[in-house]
C-alpha positions in Angstrom: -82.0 44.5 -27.5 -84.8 42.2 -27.2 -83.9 41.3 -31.1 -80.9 40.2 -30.4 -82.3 37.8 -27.2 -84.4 35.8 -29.8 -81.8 35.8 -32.7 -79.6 34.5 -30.0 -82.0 32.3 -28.9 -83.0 31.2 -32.5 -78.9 29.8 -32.8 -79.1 28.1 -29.7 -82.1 25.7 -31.3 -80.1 25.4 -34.2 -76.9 24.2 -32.4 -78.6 22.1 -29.5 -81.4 20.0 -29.0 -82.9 18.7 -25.4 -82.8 15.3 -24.5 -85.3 14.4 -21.6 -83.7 11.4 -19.5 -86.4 10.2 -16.3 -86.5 13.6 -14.9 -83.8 16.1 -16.6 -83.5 17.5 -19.2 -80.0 17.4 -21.3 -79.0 19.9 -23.7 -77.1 18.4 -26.4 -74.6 20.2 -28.8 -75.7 18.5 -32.2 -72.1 19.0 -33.4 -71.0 16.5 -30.1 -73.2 13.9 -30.7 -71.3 10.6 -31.8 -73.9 7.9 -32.4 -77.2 7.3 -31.1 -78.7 3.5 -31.2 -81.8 2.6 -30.3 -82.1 -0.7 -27.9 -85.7 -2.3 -27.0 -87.6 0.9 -25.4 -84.5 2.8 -24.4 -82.5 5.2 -26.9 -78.6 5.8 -25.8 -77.1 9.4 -27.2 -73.3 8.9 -26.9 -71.6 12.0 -26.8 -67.7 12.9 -26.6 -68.2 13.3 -23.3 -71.4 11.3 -21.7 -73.9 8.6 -22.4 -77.5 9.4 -22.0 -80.4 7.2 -21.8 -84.3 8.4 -22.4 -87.3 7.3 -24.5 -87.0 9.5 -28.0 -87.6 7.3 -31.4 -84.9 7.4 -34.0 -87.5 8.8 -36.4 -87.6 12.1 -34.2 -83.9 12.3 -33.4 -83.3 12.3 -36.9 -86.2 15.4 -37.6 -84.1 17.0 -34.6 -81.3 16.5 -36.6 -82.3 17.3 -40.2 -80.0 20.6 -40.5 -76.8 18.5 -39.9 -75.4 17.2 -42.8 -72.7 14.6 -41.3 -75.9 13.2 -39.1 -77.2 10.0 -41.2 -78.9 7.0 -40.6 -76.9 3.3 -41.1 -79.3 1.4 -39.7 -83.2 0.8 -38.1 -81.1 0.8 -34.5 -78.3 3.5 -34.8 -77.6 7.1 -36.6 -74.1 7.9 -36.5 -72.1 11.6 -37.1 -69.8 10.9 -40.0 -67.2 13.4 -38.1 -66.3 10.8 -36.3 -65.9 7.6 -38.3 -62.2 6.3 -38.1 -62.7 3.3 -39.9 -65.1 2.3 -42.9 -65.5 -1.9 -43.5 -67.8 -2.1 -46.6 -67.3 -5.8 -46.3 -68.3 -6.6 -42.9 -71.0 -3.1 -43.3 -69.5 -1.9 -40.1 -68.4 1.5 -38.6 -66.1 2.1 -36.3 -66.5 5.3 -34.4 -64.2 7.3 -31.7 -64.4 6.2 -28.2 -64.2 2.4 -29.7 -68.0 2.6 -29.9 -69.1 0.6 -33.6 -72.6 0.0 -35.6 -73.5 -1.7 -38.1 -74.5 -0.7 -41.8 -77.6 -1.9 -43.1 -78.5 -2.3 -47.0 -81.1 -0.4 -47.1 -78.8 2.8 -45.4 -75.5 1.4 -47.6 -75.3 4.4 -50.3 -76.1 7.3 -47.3 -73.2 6.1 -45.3 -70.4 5.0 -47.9 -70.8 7.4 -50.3 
């Protein structure tokens, strides 16, 4: 019984991570995250359903995220899910995403995203 607890627990990590905004703590489906941009000090995780603010670099979103193959970075302000792009512009190196929410596409992060 106790086996199974921590083999539960141990999917729950691999399906969620915690995002600490002032004082709470959010747990996240990684599959439901949309975009995340970074802006001065603040980060902003967009979800399907919220928006949450709190003080997490990129650089350790993106070790959170390391098991999740549609996660990538675009650019030194934003990581994006590709499971919800509905538009590509190669041209303009833009992405729009659901929820008219859109990022842009750096060259250094060109080949990850429109591969």
């Amino acid at each position: 019984m106790a086996a199974q607890k921590k083999e539960t627990e141990r999917d729950d990590t691999k399906r969620y991570i915690t995002v600490r905004s002032a004082a709470k703590n959010y747990r996240v489906k990684k599959d439901d995250i949309v975009m995340i941009e970074k802006f001065r000090e603040k980060a902003f995780v967009y979800t399907t359903s919220a928006k949450i603010a709190c003080n997490t670099t990129l650089d350790d979103f993106e070790k959170m995220l390391a098991d999740v193959k549609t996660v990538v970075r675009c650019h030194k302000s934003f990581i994006v899910n590709k499971n919800y792009i509905t538009q590509e512009d190669p041209i303009q190196m833009k992405l729009i995403l659901e929820g008219g929410l859109s990022c842009y596409v750096s060259r250094n992060y060109r080949k990850r995203v429109f591969e």
